[in-house]
N, C-alpha and C positions, 0 to 999 in steps of 0.2 A: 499207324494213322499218318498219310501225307500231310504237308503242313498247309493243304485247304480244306481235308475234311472237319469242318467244324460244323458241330451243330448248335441251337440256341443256348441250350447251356451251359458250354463250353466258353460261347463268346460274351457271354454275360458275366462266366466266372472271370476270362479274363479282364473286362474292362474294371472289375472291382466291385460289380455291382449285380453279383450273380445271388448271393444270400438275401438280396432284398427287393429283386425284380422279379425273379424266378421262383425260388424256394417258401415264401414266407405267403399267408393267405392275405389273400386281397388284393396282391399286385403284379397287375398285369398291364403290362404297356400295349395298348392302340397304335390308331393312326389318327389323332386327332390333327386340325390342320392349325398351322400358324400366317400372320400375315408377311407384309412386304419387310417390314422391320423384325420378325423373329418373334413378336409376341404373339400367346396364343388368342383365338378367334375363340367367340361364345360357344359354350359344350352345346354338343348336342343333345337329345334327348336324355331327362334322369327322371329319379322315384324316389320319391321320400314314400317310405312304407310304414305306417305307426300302427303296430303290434298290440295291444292292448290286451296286455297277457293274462292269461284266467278265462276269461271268458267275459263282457259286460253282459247284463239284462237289457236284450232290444226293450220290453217292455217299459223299463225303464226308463230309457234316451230316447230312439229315433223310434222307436212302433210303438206309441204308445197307445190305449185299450181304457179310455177315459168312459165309455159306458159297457166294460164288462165290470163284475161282483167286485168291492173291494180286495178280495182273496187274489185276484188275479192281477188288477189293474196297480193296485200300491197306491202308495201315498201322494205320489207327485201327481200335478196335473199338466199339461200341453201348453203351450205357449204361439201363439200366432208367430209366424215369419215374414221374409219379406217376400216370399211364394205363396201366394194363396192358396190354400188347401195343406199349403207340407207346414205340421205342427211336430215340435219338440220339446223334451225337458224343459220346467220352468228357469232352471238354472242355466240353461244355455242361452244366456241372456245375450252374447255377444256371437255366438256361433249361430239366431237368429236374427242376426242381417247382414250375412251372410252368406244363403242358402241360395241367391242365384247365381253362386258360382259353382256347386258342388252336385253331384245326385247323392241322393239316397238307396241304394237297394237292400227293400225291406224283406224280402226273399232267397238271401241265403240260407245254405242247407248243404248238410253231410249227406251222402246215402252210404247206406250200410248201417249195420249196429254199431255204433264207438261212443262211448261217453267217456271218456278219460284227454285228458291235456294230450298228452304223447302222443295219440293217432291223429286229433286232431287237428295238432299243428302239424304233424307231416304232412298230410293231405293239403291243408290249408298253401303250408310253403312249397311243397314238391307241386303243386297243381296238379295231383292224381290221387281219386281214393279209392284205387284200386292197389294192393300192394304188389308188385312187380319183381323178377331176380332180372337184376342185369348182370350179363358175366356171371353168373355163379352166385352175386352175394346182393342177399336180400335188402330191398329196400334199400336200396342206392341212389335214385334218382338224386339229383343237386339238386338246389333249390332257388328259388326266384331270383335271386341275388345275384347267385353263383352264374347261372344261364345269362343274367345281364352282361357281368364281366367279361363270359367266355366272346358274346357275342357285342357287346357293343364298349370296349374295354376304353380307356382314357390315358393318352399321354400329360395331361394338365396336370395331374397327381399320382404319385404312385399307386392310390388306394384306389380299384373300381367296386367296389363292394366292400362296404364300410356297415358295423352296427354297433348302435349307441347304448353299451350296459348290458352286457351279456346275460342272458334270464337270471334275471337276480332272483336270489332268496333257492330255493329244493331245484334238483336237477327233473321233479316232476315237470315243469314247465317246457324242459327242452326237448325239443326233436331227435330225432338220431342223426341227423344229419348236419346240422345247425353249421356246425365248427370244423368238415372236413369236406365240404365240395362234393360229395357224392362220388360218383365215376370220371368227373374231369380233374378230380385230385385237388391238391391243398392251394394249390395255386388258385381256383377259382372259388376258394371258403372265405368269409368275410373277417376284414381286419375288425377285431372286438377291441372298442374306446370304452375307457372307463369302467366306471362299478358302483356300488351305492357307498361306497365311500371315499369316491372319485368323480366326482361329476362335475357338469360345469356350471351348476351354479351356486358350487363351492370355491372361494377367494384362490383355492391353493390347487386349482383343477390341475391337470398334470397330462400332456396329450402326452402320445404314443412314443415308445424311444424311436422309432427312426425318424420321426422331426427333431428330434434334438443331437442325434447321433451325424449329422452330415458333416463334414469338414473339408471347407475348401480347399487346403492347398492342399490336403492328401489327394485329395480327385483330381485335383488342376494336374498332378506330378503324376498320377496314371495314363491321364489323359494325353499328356506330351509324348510318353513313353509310349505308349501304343501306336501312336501318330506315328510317331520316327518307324516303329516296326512295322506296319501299313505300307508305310512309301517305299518300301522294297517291293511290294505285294503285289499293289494296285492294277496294274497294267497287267498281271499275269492271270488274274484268276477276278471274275466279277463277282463270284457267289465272296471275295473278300470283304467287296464295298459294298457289297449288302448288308454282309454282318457291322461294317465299320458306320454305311448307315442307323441300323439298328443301335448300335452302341451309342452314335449320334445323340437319335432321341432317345434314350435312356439320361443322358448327361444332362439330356434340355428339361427332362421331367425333374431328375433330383436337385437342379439348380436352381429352379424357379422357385420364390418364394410363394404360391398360390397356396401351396399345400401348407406349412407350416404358420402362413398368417389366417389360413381360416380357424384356428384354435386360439386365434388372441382375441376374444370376447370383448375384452377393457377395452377395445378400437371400437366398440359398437356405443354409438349413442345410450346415454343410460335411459331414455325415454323407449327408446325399441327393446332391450332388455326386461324391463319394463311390463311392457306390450305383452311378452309372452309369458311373462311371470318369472320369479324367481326363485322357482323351483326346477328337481329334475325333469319333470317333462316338459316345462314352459324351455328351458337353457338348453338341454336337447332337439328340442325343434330346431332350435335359434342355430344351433351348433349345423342341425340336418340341412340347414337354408344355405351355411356359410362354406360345406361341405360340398354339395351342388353345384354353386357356381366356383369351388375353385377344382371341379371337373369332376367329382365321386359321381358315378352312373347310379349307382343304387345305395341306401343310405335306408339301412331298418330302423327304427328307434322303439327300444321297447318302453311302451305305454304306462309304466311306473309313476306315479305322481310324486314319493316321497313320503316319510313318514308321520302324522300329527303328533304336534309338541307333547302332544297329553297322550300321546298310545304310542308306548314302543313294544308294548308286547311282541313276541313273534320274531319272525327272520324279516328284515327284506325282502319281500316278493312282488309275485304283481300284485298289485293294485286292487285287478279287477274279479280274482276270485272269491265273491263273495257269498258264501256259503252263512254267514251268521254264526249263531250258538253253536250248532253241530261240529263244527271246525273251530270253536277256542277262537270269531274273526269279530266277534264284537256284529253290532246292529248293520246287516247291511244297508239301514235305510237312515244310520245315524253321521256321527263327524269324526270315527275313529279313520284309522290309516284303511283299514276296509271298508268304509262306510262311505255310500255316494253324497253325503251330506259333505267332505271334505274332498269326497274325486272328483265329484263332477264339473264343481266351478273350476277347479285348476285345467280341465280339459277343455271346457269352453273356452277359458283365458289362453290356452297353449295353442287350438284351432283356429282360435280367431285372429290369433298374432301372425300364426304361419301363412292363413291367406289373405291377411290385411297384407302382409310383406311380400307374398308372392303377386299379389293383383299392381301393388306400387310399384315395383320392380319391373313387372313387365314379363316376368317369368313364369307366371301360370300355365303360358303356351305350349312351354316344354318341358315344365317338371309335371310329371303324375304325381297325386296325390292319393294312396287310399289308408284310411281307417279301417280297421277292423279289430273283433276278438278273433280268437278259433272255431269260439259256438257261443251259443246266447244262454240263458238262465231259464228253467222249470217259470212257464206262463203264469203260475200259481207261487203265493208265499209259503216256505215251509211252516208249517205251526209249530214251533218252537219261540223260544223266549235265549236270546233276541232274535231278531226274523233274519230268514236271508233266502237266497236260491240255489236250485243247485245245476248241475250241467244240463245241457238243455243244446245237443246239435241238430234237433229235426226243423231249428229255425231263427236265424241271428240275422242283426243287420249290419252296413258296411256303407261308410264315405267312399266316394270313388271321385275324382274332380281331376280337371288339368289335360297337358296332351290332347288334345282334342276331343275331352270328354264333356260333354253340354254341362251346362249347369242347371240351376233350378227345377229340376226332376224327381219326383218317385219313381222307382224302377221295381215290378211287382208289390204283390200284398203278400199280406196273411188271411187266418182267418179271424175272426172276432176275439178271439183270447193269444192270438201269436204262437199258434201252437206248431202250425205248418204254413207254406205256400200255398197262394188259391190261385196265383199267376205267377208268370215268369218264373220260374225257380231257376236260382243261381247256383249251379254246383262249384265247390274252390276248383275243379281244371277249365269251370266258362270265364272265373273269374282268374287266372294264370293266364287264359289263352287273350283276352281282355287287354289284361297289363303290356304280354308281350305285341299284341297288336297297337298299341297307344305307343311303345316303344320302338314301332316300326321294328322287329324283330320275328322274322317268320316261324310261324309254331310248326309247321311240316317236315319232316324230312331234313334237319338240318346235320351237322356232321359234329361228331364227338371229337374227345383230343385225339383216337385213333384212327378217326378216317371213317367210323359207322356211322350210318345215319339213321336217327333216332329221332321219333318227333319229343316236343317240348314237354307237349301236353296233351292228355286226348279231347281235351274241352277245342268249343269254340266262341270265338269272338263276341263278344253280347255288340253289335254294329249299333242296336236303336243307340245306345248310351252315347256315342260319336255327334258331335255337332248340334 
């Protein structure tokens, strides 16, 4: 090798910063811009994504069936908003009034046979529910996250795809894909924060070792060194000061402190902490907001509420799959750790915090927000002692708000018992192709790490939901 052929990873090893720009998921360095003075300028478009792992009961929360049979409709009843006509859980005391900033689509839907977590959330996360071989190996596609990083990546932080609590509790919860980037490799898999017994809004949270691992004069002393080896170079060969620019902002990324002070929570007013509750998904939000602005493109958090004092039965898992007796999960319609009597208010409280903050900031414009499960819950209560539901993907519903998505909207129906769509039906590739269009990220024909061109997603755009 002549002493210009270098390629990116070469020049990333050499500047010192090749194991944690290059090799490691989630960090991938952009082109974000800085101003006159060197600081960076406001990120561009991001996504807090909130997972809501299990599946919830639309019937439940947002579709609710206040004059189908008790068997079907449950125990709660609807609650006026500040939309006339869009009614939700009585417990979403605070997430209604707030409903003209968000839509509701009450017409998600799987197609195909799948009722198990695992196809689900592929589909849900790959934006395709069709299963696909690329290259040779099944079921690769990346996934929403990963596609944001590849394509709209951030020098403000090392992390462009970040998520909050890795599927806590049985590996049934996770995707295949989740943790490896699919076919653009590890490089574009999400940096995983945290765990159910790391979280942040526990006193002793503990961010990730490479905010703690930086060390200035080590960097400062590569930095010189390199420099001095450069200005032999300069003048001979441009593809040098390319890579010496590169190396540049790599130095300006790890230097900044944007990244490392979004994990200091105690800097947050205790009144907005507050705000979004003082549990894992209320301090996870919090975390997902502070993550955003210090440049994360995309930021999953999974939907966990945390456990009740009086129920530790069970592992840590999500939250939302509430199955009742059948599954050993306790009443789903009571106050144990699986019971909407203690999920739902923390979710309300965690919603309503995230866009009370995002609407005062000024940044709902260009954070996308959407809520979701994988799939919704059986329209019907099982009859069992204690009650619960069970999978249910022929119809769930989903938050969608921000980027240039309207508020105050329902987007399709059901029918009378929630059982199917009677309009609009959202497949997870309308809602992928959705996202990436909110993201200003074109779903067609775009180029893989190897130079293929491959669309995102076969869905398209749901456009009414814009404006």
């Amino acid at each position: 090798m002549s002493d210009f052929q270098l390629n990116r990873r070469q020049a990333l090893i050499a500047s010192g910063l090749g194991a944690l720009s290059y090799g490691l998921p989630g960090m991938v360095l952009g082109a974000d811009k800085v101003d006159s003075s060197g600081k960076a300028v406001a990120s561009e478009k991001c996504c807090i994504f909130v997972l809501l792992c299990g599946g919830p009961s639309h019937v439940d929360t947002w579709d609710m069936k206040p004059e189908a049979p008790l068997d079907y409709r449950g125990p709660y009843e609807p609650i006026e908003t500040k939309v006339p006509g869009m009614r939700i859980n009585e417990m979403h005391t605070r997430l209604a009034q707030l409903t003209q900033h968000f839509t509701l689509i009450n017409s998600m839907s799987h197609p195909g046979a799948i009722n198990n977590h695992f196809d689900a959330m592929h589909n849900l996360l790959s934006g395709q529910s069709e299963k696909r071989v690329q290259e040779g190996v099944p079921d690769s596609q990346p996934y929403l996250g990963s596609f944001v990083a590849k394509h709209k990546p951030s020098t403000r932080n090392f992390v462009s795809n970040a998520w909050l609590i890795k599927c806590v509790g049985p590996p049934v919860f996770c995707a295949p894909n989740i943790g490896i980037g699919g076919y653009l490799g590890s490089a574009y898999a999400p940096l995983f924060i945290g765990g159910a017994d790391n979280h942040p809004a526990m006193p002793d949270f503990k961010p990730p070792e490479i905010y703690d691992s930086y060390d200035e004069e080590r960097f400062g002393e590569r930095k010189v060194l390199l420099s001095g080896l450069e200005s032999l170079r300069l003048d001979r060969d441009q593809r040098v000061k390319d890579w010496s620019d590169l190396r540049e902002k790599t130095y300006d990324a790890m230097t900044r402190q944007e990244g490392r002070q979004a994990f200091d929570l105690a800097s947050e007013p205790a009144e907005i902490r507050e705000r979004y509750g003082m549990h894992p998904l209320g301090q996870n939000l919090l975390l997902a907001r502070r993550l955003v602005e210090s440049g994360v493109r995309f930021v999953t958090v999974n939907g966990w509420t945390g456990q009740a004092e009086h129920d530790k039965a069970g592992p840590p898992s999500s939250s939302w799959d509430m199955h009742g007796g059948n599954m050993g999960m306790g009443n789903a319609f009571g106050n144990g750790s699986y019971g909407m009597g203690f999920c739902l208010p923390r979710l309300d409280q965690a919603l309503a915090g995230l866009f009370t903050d995002l609407v005062e900031r000024d940044m709902l414009k260009n954070t996308l927000v959407v809520v979701t499960g994988e799939f919704g819950r059986t329209p019907y209560v099982l009859k069992q002692d204690p009650p619960g539901r069970q999978h249910w993907p022929q119809c769930f519903s989903s938050i969608i708000a921000g980027a240039g998505i309207g508020g105050g909207k329902v987007y399709g129906t059901s029918n009378k018992y929630g059982e199917h769509p009677t309009s609009n039906p959202v497949r997870p590739e309308d809602l992928a192709a959705t996202i990436y269009h909110a993201l200003d990220i074109p779903v067609n024909n775009p180029l893989d790490a190897s130079g293929i061109s491959r669309s995102l997603t076969m869905g398209k755009p749901i456009m009414a939901l814009f404006g």
